[in-house]
DRENTORKOL-3810 file (N, C-alpha, C; in nm, 4 decimals):
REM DRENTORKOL-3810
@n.u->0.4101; n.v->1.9048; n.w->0.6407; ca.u->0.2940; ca.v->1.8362; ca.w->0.5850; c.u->0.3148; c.v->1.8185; c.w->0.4351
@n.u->0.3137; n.v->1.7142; n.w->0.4235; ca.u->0.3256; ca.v->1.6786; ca.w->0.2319; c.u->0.2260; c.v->1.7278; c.w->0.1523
@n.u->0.0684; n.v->1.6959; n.w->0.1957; ca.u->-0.0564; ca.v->1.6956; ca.w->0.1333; c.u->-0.0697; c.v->1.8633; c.w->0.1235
@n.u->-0.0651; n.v->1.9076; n.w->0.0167; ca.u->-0.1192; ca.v->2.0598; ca.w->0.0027; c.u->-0.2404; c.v->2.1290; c.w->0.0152
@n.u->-0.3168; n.v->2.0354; n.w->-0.1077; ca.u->-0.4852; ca.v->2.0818; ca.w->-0.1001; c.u->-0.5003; c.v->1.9794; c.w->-0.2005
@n.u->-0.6356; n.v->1.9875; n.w->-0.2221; ca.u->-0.7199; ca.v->1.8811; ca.w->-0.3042; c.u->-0.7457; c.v->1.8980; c.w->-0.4524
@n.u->-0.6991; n.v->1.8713; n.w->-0.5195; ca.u->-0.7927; ca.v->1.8951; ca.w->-0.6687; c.u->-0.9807; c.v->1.9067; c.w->-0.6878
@n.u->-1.0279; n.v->2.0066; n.w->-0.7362; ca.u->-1.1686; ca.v->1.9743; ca.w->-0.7311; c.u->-1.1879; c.v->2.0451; c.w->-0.8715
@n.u->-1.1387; n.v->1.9319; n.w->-0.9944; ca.u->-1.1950; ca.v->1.9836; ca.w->-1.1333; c.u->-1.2934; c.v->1.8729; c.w->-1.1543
@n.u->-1.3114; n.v->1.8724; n.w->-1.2895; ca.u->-1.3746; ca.v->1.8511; ca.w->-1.3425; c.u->-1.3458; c.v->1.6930; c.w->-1.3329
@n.u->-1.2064; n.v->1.6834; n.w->-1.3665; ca.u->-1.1662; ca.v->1.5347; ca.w->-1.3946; c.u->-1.1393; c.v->1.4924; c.w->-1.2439
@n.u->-1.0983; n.v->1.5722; n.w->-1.1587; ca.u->-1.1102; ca.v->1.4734; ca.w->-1.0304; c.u->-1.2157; c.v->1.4336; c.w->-0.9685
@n.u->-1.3323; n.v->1.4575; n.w->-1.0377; ca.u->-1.4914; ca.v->1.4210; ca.w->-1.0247; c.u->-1.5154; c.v->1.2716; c.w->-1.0770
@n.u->-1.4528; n.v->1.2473; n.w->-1.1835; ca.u->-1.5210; ca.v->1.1504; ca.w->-1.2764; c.u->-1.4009; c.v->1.0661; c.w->-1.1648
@n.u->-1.2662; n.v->1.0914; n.w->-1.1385; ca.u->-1.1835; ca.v->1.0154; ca.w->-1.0652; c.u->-1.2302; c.v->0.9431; c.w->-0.9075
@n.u->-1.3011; n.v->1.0575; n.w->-0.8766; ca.u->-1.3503; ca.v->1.0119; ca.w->-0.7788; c.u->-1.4346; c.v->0.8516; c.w->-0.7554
@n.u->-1.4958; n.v->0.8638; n.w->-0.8627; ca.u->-1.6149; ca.v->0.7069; ca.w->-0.9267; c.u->-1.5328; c.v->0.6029; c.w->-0.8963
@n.u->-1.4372; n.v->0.6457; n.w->-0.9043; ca.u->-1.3056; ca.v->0.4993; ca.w->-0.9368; c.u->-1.2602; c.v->0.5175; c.w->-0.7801
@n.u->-1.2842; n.v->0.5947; n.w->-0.6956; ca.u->-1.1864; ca.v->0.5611; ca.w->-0.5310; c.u->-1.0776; c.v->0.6253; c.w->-0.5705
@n.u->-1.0592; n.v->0.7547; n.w->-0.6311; ca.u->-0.8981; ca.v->0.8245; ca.w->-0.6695; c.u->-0.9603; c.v->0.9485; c.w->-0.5842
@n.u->-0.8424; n.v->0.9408; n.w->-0.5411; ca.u->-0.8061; ca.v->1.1044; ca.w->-0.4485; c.u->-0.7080; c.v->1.1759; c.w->-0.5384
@n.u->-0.7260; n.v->1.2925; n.w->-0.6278; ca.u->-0.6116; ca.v->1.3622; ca.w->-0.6321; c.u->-0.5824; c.v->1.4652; c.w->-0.5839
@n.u->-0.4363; n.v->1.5066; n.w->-0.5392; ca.u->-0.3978; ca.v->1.6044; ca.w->-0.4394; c.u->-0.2493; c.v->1.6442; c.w->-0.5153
@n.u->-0.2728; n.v->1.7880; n.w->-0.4507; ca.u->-0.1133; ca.v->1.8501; ca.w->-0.4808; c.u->-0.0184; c.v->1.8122; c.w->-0.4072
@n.u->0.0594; n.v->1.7757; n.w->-0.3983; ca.u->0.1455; ca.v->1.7337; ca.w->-0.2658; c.u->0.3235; c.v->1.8070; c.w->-0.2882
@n.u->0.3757; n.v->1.8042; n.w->-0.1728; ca.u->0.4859; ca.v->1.8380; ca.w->-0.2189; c.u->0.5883; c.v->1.7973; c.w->-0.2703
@n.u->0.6872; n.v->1.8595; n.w->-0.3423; ca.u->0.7498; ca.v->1.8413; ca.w->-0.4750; c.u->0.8577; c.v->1.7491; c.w->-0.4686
@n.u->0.9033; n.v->1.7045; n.w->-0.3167; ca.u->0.9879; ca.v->1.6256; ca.w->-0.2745; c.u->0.9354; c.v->1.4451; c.w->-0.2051
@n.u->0.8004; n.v->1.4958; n.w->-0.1676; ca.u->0.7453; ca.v->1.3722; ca.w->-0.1193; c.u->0.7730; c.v->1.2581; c.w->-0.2089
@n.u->0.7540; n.v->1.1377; n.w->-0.1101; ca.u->0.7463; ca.v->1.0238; ca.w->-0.2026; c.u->0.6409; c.v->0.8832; c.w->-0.1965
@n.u->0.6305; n.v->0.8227; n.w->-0.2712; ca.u->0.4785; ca.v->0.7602; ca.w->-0.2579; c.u->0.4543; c.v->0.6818; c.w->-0.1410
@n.u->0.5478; n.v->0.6080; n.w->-0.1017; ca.u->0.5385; ca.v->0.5789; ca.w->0.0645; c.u->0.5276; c.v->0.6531; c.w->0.1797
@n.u->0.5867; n.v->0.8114; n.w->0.1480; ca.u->0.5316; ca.v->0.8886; ca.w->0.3110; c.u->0.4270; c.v->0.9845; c.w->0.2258
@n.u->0.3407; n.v->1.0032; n.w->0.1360; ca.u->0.2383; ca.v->1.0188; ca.w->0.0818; c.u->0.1156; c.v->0.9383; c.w->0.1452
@n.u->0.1550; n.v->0.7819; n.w->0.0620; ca.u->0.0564; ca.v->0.6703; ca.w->0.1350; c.u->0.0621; c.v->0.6712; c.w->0.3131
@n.u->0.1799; n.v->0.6632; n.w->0.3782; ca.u->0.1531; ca.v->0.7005; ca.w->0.5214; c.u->0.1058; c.v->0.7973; c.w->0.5812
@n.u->0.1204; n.v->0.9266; n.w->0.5260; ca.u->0.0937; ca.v->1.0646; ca.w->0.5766; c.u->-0.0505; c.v->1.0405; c.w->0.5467
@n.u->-0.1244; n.v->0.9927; n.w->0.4332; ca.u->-0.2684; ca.v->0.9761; ca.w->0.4088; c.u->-0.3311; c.v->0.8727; c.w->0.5237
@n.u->-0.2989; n.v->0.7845; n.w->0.5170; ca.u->-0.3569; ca.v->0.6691; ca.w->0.6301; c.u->-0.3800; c.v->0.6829; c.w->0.7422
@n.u->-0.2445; n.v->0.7671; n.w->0.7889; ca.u->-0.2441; ca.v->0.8545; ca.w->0.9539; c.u->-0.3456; c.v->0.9543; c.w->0.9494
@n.u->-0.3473; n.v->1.0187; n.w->0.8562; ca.u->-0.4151; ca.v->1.1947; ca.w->0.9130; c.u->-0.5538; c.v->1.1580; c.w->0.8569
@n.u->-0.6089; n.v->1.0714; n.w->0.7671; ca.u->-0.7524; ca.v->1.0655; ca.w->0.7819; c.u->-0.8411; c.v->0.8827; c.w->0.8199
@n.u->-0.7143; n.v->0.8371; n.w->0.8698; ca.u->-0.8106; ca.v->0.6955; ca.w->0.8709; c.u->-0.8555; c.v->0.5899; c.w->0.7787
@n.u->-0.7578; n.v->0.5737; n.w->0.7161; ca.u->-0.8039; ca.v->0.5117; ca.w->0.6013; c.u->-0.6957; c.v->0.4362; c.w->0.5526
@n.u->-0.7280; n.v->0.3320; n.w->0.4469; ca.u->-0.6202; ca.v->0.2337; ca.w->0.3916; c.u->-0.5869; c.v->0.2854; c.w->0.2467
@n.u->-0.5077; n.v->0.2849; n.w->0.1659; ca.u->-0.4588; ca.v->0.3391; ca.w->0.0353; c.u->-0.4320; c.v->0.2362; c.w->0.0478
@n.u->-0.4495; n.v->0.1928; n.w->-0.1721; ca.u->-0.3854; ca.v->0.0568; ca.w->-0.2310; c.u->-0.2665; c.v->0.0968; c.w->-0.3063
@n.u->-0.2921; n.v->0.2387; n.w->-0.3551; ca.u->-0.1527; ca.v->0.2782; ca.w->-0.4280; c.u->-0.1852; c.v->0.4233; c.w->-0.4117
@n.u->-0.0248; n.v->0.4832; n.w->-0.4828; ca.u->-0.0064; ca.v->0.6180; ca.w->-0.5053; c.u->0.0458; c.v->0.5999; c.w->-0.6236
@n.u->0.0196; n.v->0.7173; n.w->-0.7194; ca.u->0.0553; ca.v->0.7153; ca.w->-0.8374; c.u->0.0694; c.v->0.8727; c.w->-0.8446
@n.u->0.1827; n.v->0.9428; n.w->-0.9103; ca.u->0.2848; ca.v->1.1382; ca.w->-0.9401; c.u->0.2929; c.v->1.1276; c.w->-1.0320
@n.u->0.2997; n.v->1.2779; n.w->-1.0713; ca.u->0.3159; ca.v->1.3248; ca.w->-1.1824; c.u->0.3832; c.v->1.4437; c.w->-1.1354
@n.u->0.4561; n.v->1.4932; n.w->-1.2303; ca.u->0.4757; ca.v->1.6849; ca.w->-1.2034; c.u->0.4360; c.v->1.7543; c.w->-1.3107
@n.u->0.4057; n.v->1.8362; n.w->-1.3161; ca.u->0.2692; ca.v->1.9628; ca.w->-1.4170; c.u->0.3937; c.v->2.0181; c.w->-1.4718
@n.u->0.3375; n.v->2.0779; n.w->-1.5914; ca.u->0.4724; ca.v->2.1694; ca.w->-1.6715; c.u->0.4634; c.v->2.2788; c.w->-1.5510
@n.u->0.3925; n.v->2.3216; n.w->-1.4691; ca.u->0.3636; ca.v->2.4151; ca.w->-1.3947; c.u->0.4692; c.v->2.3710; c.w->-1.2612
@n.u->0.5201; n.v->2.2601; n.w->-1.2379; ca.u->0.6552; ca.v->2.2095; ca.w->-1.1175; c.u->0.5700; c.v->2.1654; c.w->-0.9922
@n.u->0.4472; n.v->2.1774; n.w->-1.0082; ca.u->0.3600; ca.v->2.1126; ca.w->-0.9335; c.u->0.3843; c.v->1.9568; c.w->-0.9293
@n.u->0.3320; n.v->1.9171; n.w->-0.8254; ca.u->0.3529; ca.v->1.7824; ca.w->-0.8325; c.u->0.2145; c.v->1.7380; c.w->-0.7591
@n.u->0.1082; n.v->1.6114; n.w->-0.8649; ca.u->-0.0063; ca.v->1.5922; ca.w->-0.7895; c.u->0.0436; c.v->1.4130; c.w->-0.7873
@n.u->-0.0770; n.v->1.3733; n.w->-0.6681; ca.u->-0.0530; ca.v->1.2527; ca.w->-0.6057; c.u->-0.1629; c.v->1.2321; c.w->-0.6584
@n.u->-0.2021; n.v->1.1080; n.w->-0.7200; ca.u->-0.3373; ca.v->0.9729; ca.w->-0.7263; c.u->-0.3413; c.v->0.8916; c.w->-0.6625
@n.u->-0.4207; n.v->0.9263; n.w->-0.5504; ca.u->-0.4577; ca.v->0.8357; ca.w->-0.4104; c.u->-0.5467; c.v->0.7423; c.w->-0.4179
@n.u->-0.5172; n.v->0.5868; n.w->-0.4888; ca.u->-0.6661; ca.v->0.5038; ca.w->-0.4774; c.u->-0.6453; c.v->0.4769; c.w->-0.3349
@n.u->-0.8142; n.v->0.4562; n.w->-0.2870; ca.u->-0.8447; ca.v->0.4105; ca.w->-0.1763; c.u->-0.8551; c.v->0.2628; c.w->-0.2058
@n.u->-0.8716; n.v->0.1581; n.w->-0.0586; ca.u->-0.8832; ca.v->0.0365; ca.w->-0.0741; c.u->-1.0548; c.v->0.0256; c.w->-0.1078
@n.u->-1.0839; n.v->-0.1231; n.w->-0.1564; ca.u->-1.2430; ca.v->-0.0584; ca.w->-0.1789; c.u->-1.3514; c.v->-0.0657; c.w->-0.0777
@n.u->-1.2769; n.v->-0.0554; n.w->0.0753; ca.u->-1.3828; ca.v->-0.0539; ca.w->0.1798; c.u->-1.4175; c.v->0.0904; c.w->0.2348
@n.u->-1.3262; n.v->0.1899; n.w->0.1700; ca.u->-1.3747; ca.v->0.2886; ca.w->0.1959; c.u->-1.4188; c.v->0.3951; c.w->0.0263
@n.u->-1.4616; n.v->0.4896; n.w->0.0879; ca.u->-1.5281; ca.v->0.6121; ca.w->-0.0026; c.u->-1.4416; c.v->0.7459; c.w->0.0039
@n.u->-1.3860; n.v->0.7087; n.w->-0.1311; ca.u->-1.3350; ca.v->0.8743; ca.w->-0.1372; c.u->-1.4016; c.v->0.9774; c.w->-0.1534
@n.u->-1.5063; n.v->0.9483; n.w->-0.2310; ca.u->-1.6136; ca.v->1.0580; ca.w->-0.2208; c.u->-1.6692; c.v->1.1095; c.w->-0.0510
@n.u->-1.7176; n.v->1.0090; n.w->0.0168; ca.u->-1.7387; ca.v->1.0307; ca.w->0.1646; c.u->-1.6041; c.v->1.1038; c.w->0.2269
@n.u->-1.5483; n.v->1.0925; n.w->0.2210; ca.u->-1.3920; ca.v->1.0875; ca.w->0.2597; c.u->-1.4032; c.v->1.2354; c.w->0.2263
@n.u->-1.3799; n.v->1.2830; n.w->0.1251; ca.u->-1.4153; ca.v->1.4820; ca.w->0.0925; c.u->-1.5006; c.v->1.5496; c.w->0.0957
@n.u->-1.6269; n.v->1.4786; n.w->0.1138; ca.u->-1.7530; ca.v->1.5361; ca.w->0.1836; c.u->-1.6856; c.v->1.5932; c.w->0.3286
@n.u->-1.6348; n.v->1.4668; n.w->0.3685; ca.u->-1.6273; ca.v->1.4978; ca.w->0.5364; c.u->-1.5821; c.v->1.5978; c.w->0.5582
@n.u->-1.4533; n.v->1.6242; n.w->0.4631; ca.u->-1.3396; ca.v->1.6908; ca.w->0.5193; c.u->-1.4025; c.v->1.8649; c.w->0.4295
@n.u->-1.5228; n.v->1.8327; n.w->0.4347; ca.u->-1.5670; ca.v->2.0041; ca.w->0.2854; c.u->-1.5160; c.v->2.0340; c.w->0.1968
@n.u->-1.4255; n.v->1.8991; n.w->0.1041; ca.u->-1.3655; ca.v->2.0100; ca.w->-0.0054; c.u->-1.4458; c.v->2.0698; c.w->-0.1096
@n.u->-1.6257; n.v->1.9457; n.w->-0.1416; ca.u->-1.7112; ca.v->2.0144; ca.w->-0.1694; c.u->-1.8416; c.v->2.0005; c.w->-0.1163
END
């Protein structure tokens, strides 16, 4: 599984407004089996993926959604809060 867990700060709040998912993902993934692994396992369309890696070797994913769905709904569902 690529997708690790979810970000739930401060700034992935205000990200959320905008249809951004951010997630830890793993350190090898890449933005196409990111965007597929997302589409499959919750139903949904992604317009992009956008990585980074943390001085920490983390590596997080920026998941916009397309704008027919709700990322906010989308982490309700799933309880991250």
């Amino acid at each position: 599984m690529l997708i690790k867990n979810f970000l739930v700060t401060e700034k992935a709040m205000i990200e959320l407004e905008k249809n951004l998912i951010i997630a830890v993902v793993n350190i090898k993934a890449r933005k196409e089996d990111i965007k597929k692994e997302f589409e499959k396992l919750f139903n949904v369309e992604v317009e992009k993926v956008n990585v980074l890696i943390t001085p920490k070797g983390e590596k997080k994913a920026f998941i916009k959604l397309k704008s027919d769905y709700s990322a906010e709904e989308l982490l309700s569902k799933l309880g991250v809060f």
